[in-house]
N, C-alpha and C positions, 0 to 999 in steps of 0.2 A: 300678538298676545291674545293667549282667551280667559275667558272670565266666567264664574263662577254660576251663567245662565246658560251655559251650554252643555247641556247633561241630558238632552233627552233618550237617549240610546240606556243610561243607565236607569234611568227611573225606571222604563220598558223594559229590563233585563230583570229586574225588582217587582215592578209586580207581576213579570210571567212566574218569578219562584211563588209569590204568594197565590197565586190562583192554584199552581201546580201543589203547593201544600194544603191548601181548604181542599179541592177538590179532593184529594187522597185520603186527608183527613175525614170526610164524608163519607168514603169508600168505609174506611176502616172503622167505622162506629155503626157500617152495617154488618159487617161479617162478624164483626168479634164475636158473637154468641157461637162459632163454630167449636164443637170440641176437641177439634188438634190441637196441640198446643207444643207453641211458637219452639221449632227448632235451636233459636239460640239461647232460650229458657232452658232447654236438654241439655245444652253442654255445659251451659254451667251447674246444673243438677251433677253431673258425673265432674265436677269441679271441685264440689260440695263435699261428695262422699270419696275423693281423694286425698287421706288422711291419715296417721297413726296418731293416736289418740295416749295420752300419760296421765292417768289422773290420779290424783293426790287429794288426802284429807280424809275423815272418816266417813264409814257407811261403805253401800255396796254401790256397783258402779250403775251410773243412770242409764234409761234405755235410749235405745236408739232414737229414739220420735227428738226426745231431752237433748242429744248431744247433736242432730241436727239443727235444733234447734239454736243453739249455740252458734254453732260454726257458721251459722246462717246470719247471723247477725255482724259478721264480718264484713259482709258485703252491704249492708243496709245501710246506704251513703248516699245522700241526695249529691254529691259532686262526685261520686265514684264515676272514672275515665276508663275508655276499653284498655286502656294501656296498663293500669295498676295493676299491682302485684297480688295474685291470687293470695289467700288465707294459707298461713304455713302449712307443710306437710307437717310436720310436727306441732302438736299443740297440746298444750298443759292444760286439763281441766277438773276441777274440782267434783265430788263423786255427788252435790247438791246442786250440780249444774249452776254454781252462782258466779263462777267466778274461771274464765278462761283467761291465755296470755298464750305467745307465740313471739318467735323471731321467725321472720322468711323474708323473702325478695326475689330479687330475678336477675339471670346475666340474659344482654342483649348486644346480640352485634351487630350493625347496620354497613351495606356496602353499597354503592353509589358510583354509577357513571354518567356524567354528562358531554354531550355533544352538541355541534353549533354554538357554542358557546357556555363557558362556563360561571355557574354561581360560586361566588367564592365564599360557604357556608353548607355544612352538614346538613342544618334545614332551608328546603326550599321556597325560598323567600321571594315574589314576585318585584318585592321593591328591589330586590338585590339582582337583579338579573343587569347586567354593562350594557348599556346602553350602544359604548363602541365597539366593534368586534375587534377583539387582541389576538392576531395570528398565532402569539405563542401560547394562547391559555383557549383556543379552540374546544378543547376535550380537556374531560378531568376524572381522574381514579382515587374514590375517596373511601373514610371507614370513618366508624365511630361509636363509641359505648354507652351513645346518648340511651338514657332508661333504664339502665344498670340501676339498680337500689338496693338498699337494704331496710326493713325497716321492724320496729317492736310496738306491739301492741297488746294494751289490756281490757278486756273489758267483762264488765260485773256488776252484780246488783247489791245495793246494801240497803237493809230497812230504813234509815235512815237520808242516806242520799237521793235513794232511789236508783237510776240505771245512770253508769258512768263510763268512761273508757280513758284509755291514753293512748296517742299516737305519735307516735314518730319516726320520718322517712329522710333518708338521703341518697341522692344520687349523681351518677352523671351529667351533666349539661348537655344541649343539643348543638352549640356552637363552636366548632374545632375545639374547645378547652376541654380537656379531661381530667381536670379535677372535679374532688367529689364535693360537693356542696350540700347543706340542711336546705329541704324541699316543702316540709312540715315536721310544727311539731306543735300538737294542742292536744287540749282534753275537754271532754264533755263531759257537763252532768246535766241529765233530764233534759230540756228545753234548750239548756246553755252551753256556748261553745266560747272558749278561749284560748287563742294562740294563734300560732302562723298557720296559715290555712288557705283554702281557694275564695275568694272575692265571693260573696253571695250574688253579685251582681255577673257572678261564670255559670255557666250551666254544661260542666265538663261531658256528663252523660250523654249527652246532644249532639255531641262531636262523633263525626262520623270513623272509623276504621281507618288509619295508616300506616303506611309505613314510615312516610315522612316523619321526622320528631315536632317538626311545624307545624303540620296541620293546614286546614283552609287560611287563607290571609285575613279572614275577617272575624273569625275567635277571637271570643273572650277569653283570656289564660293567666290571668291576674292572682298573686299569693300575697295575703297582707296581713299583719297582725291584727287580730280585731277581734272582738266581743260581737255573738251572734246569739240573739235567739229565735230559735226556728220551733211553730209547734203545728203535729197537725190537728186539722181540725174534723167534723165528719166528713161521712161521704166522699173519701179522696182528696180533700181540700187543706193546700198548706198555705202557711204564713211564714214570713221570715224578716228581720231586721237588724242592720249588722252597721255597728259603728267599728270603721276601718281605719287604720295608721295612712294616710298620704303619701302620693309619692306623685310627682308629676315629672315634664320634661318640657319646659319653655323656653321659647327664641330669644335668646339674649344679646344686645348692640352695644360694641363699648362704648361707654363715657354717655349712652343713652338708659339703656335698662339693663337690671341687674336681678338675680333671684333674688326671695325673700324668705327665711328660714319658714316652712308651714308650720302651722298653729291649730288647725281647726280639720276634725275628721271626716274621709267622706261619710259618705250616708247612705247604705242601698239597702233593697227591699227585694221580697219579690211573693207573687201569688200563686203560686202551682194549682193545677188538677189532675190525677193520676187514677187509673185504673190498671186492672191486670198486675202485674209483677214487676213490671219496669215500665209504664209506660206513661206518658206524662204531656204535659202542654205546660209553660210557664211564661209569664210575663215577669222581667225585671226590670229594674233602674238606680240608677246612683244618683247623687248629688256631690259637687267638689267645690271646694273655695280653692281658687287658684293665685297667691300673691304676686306681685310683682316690684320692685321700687321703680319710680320716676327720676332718675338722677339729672334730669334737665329741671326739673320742677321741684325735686327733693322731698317726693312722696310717694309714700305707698298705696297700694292697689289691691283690691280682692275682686277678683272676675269672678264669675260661677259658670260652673262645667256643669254637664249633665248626660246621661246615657238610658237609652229604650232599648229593650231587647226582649223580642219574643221568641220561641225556643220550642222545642220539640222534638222526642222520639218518641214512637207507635208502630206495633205489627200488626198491619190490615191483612195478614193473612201466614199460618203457620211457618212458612220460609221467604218471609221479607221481613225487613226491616227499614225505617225511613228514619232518618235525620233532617232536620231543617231549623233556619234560624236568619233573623234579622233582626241588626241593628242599627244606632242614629242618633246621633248627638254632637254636642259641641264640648271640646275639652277632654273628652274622653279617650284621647289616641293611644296616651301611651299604657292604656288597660291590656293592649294585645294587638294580633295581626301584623299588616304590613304599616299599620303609622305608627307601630312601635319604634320604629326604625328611624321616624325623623321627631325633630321637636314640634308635636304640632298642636298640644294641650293648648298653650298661647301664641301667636307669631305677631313678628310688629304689624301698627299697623302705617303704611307710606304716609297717608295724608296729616297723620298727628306725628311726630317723632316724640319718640319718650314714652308711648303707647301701646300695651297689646292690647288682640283682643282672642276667642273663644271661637275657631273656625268648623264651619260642619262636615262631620264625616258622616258613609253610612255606608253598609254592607251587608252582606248574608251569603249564606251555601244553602247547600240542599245537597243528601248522600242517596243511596239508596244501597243496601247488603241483599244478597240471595244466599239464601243456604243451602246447597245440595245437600245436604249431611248433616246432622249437626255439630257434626267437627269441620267439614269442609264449606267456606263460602267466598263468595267473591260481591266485590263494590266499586262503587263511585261515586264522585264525588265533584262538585261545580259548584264557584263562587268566587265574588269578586269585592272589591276593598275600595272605595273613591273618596278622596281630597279634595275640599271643595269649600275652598277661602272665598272669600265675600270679594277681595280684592285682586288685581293683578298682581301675577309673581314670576320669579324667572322661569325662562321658559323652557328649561330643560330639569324643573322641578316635577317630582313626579306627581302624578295627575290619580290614578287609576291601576286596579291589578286584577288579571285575570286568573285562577286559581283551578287545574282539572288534576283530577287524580282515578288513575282506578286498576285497583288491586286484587290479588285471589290470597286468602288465609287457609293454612293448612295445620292443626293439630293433631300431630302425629300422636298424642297422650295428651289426657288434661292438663299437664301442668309444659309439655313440650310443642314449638310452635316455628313453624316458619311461613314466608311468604315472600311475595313479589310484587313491583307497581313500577307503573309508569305514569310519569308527572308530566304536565306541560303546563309552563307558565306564560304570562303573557305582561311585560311594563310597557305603560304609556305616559308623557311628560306632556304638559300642558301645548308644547309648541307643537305638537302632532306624532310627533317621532314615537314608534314602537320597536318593542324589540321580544323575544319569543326564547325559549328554555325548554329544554328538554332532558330530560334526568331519567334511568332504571335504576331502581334498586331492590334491594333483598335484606331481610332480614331474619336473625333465627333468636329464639327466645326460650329460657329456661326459667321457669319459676320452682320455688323451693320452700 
């Protein structure tokens, strides 16, 4: 059996990403004064100005400076992901510039070969890789429409409100099911956000380029109903705080513990600082009341969860881009990655029956994108995901996940896109046993 002090290879793999990010970071807060400017800022400029324009209401139609201006605020989304659906081709707007709206989205279709052994999942899941090898599931020929969306949005100024919008997205799943599901759907006024949305406690823009629909295993990818407000403040500097709807995933023992319907909202935060166009540094955190009942005892329980995560993307130089990120907390699993996959917010604990408690996880990636073009570039991307209970546990529970990806993206037209990646994963289970995944896939992309 091992136990939860045997981790040093992983601390060691954690703070080499954290050196390798300050250091870079250091790099990039000396060059930025150069005046190229950052190649994947160019493509979404010709993103920008790929458009037919309808406008409606009286007066003559606004200048060009006005209705960039506009369209530009489509994009201006502290959780906006490389993956979201560029701003429609079509867009409605008003000739006082006050007041745009659009329908668009994007078809995607993702193709997938595995060898040495197969995941049995669209996205590539390190918890998920068979530990036994099954001679008949060796290789696998897969698809899927995961990122397909559709979605409508408004957005406009009233003397009164002040600046507002509506949003709402639906799309495909990443998990063999293809049906289409609501992915978001809120509005904002000014400061305030309400509705289903991304966890303040994600930091989507952070996430490095894939093909995968997964992503690194130790993402944050969390959507909750919740009340947000976010303001900035000078000099680059934001604030944020968001009381979020619950949702947890706890070890339950029969005729020992049992769930508890939740009552009480998490609570996450977070502090940004940003320069340039897109580029940022941010610290978050959550808070969670996690209940449980005692049915040996015939009482209920509130554990408290909690989650660190600091964050980042920066171009230390006109055709790079970096990603990086780590996180660490207890109770926090089922927010994303690979302890999405198991219960592990509470698990019992041996020495008490009737007991949970709040085990530590903690993870991070690091990417890095090169642009030859600023339609064409390629990345990578490394990171890993560890479980790490206080107490013994079986030993063919999973332990540990090793996370590599790296890709070339090709934009044949702003709004048309393809690409290729090769994945390798890596599961390890507390009694030592590993086992290793290998995936290519391809994907082609139409936005509209």
């Amino acid at each position: 059996m091992q136990t939860f002090t045997r981790i040093p290879i992983s601390i060691t793999f954690i703070r080499s990403i954290t050196l390798t990010a300050v250091c870079t970071l250091g790099l990039s807060l000396s060059v930025h004064a150069q005046n190229q400017r950052p190649l994947e800022e160019i493509r979404m400029d010709s993103a920008i100005s790929n458009h037919k324009i309808l406008y409606f209401g009286k007066g003559d139609e606004p200048d060009n400076d006005s209705t960039s201006v506009m369209i530009q605020k489509f994009y201006e989304d502290q959780f906006r992901h490389f993956q979201d659906p560029l701003a429609p081709y079509f867009l409605f707007l008003s000739k006082d510039s006050k007041l745009a709206m659009g329908i668009g989205g994007c078809v995607r279709m993702r193709g997938y070969f595995d060898w040495g052994g197969a995941i049995p999942s669209s996205g590539f899941a390190p918890y998920l890789i068979p530990m036994q090898k099954n001679p008949a599931k060796k290789r696998q020929l897969g698809s899927t429409p995961a990122g397909t969306a559709l979605f409508f949005r408004v957005l406009g100024r009233n003397k009164t409100l002040g600046d507002y919008q509506v949003y709402i997205e639906a799309n495909f799943n990443g998990y063999e099911v293809r049906d289409f599901r609501l992915k978001k759907a809120y509005a904002s006024i000014n400061d305030w956000t309400f509705g289903y949305t991304n966890s303040t406690f994600s930091d989507p823009s952070a996430q490095p380029p894939t093909v995968d629909p997964s992503g690194p295993n130790s993402k944050i990818g969390a959507t909750s109903v919740l009340i947000r407000w976010l303001h900035r403040l000078p000099k680059g500097f934001s604030v944020a705080v968001s009381a979020e709807m619950p949702s947890d995933q706890i070890e339950t023992v029969p005729e020992q513990i049992e769930k508890v319907s939740q009552y009480i909202p998490d609570i996450a935060a977070f502090m940004q600082y940003g320069w340039g166009e897109s580029n940022h540094i941010r610290l978050s955190a959550i808070y969670r009341s996690l209940p449980y009942r005692d049915l040996l005892m015939g009482k209920n329980h509130n554990k408290t969860g909690f989650g660190i995560q600091g964050s980042t993307i920066f171009r230390p130089f006109y055709s790079i881009t970096v990603y990086g990120c780590l996180n660490g907390g207890k109770g926090y699993g089922s927010l994303g990655g690979d302890w999405l996959m198991g219960a592990y917010d509470l698990v019992a604990d041996p020495d008490k029956p009737g007991k949970l408690y709040a085990p530590f996880c903690y993870g991070g990636y690091a990417g890095i994108q090169y642009n030859f073009t600023p339609m064409i570039f390629a990345s990578a991307t490394f990171g890993g995901a560890r479980y790490a209970p206080r107490h013994d546990v079986a030993p063919d529970q999973y332990k540990q996940g090793l996370y590599m990806a790296a890709n070339v993206f090709w934009f044949l037209t702003p709004r048309i896109s393809c690409a290729m990646e090769f994945d390798l994963g890596r599961r390890m289970n507390f009694n030592g046993d590993t086992a290793w995944a290998r995936r290519l896939g391809a994907f082609v992309s139409f936005s509209f």
